[in-house]
Every structure is written in structure tokens, then in C-alpha cells.
C-alpha positions in Angstrom: 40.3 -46.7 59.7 39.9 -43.7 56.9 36.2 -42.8 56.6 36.3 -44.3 53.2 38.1 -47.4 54.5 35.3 -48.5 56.4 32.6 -47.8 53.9 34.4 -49.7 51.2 34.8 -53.1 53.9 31.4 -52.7 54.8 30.3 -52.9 51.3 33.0 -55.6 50.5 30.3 -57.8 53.1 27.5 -57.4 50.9 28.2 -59.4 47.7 28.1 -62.4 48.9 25.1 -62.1 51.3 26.7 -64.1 54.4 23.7 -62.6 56.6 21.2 -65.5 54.4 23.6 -68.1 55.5 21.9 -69.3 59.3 23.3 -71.2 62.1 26.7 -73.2 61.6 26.6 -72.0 57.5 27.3 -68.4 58.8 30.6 -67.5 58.1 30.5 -65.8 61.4 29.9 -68.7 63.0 32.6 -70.7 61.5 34.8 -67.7 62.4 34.0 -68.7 66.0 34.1 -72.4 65.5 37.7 -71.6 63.8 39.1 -69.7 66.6 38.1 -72.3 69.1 39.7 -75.4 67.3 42.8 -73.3 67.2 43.0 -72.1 70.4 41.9 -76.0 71.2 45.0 -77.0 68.9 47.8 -74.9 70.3 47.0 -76.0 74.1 46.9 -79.7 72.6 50.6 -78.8 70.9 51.7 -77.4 73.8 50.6 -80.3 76.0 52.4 -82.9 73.1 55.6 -80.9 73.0 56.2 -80.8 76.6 55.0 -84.6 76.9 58.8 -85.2 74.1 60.7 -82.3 75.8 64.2 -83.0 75.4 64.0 -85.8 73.5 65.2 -84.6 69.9 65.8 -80.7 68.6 62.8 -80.9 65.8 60.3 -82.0 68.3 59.5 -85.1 65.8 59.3 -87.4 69.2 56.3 -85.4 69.9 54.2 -87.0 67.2 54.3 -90.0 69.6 52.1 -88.1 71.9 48.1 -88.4 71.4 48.1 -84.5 72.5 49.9 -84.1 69.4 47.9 -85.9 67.4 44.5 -84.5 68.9 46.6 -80.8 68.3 47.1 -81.8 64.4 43.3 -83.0 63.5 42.4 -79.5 65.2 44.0 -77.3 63.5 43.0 -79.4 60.0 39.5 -78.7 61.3 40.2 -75.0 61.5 41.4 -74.7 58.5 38.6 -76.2 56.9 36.5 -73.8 58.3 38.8 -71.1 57.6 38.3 -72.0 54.1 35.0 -71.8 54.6 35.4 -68.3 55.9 36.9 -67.6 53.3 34.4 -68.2 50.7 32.0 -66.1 52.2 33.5 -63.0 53.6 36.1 -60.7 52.2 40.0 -61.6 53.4 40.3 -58.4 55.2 37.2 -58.9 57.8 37.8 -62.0 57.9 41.3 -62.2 58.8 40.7 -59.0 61.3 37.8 -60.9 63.5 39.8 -64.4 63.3 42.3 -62.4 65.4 40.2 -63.1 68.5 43.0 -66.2 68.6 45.2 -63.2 70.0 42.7 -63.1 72.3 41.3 -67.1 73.0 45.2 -68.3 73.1 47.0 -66.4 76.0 43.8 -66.4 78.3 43.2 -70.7 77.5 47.6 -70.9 78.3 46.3 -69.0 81.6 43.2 -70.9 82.4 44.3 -74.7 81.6 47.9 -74.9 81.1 48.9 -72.0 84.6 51.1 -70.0 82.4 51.5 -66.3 83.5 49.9 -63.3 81.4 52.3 -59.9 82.3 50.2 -56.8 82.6 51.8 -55.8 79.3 50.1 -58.4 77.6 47.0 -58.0 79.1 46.9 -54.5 78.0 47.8 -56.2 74.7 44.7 -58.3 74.9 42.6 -55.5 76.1 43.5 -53.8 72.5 43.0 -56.8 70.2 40.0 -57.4 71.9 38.7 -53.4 71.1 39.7 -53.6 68.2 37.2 -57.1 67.1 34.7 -55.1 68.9 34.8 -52.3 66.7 35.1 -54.3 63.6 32.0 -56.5 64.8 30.0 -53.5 65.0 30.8 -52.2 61.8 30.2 -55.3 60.0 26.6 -55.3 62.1 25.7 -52.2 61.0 26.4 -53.0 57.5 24.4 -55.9 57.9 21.7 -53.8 59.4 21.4 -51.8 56.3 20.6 -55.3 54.1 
């Protein structure tokens, strides 16, 4: 980021005041809550395609599968809090800390579903994952300042 870059996201924040908003009303929050239920969405998917695998070219036998199903109502979840989101905070921030699903994906397909992470990709993750850190910060300092 430009010095002025920064400066000008960080004040983007302030408008709409999303440091009032407390508990599961902060923006921040939901960004959480919204990266979870898709993380908790694509493993679900996952888990309902393989369940049809074979079965048809469009996958459309996988809507037979309750993972599926379970998979679907996430993700309509986390889009209704990425809605919220964004009525709060600024696209830009928002869209750059929802990225921990860069993050929360590959590591859950590793922890729950055994798939394999190349060293590559964990460098990959390592990177995304600075790079919400230094965002975070930023927005917390600006917040600091209200």
C-alpha cells in the first residue's frame, strides 16, 4: 500500500462507525462468523459431491446428499452476513479481511477431509495470512484514533 492508500482506507472505516456496533452486530464479527460458514460450506460440498461422484457430469445427483444440502443453507448464511458486512464497512476492507477463507479452507480440507497442503501452498497461506494481519492492524489503529 501507497502511504496515501492506507490513510484514505483507514478513513473509509470511520463513516459508518462499525467500532459502536458490539458483539455479534460488529461487522468484524460477522466477518468471522462469514468466513466460518464458508469454510463450513465448502467441506460440506465437498463431502456431497464425492457422496454423487460419478453419477452425472453436472453433479445435480449431489443434491440428494444431506452434505449438500447442509453445504447450501451455509453458504446462504454467509452471505447474509456478508451483506451485513457490507453495510457497515467499506468493500475494499471488507473484501481484503474476508480473504482469511484463503486461509480457513485449505487448512479445514487438511484437518477434516486428509487432503495434502504442498509446501508451496503453505507459503501461499503464510502470505494471505500476513497480509490480514497487516490490514487488521491498520484498521485497529484507525479505530484507535475514534
Amino acid at each position: 500500500m501507497a502511504g496515501g492508500e492506507g490513510a484514505a482506507a483507514n478513513a473509509a472505516v470511520t463513516p459508518n462507525a462499525p467500532a459502536r456496533l458490539t458483539g455479534f452486530g460488529n461487522p468484524y464479527v460477522q466477518i468471522a462468523v462469514g468466513a466460518l460458514l464458508v469454510t463450513a460450506s465448502e467441506l460440506m460440498l465437498k463431502r456431497g459431491a464425492e457422496a454423487a461422484a460419478g453419477s452425472s457430469w453436472l453433479g445435480v445427483d449431489a443434491l440428494a446428499s444431506l452434505w449438500t444440502w447442509g453445504g447450501i443453507v451455509t453458504y446462504v448464511l454467509s452471505f447474509l452476513s456478508w451483506l451485513y458486512v457490507l453495510r457497515h464497512l467499506p468493500l475494499g476492507l471488507a473484501f481484503s479481511l474476508i480473504n482469511a477463507v484463503h486461509v480457513l479452507v485449505p487448512v479445514a480440507s487438511w484437518l477434516f477431509l486428509h487432503e495434502s497442503i504442498s509446501p508451496r501452498r503453505w507459503a501461499g497461506i503464510g502470505l494471505v495470512l500476513g497480509g490480514i494481519v497487516l490490514i487488521a492492524g491498520n484498521v485497529a489503529k484507525a479505530e484507535e484514533k475514534l
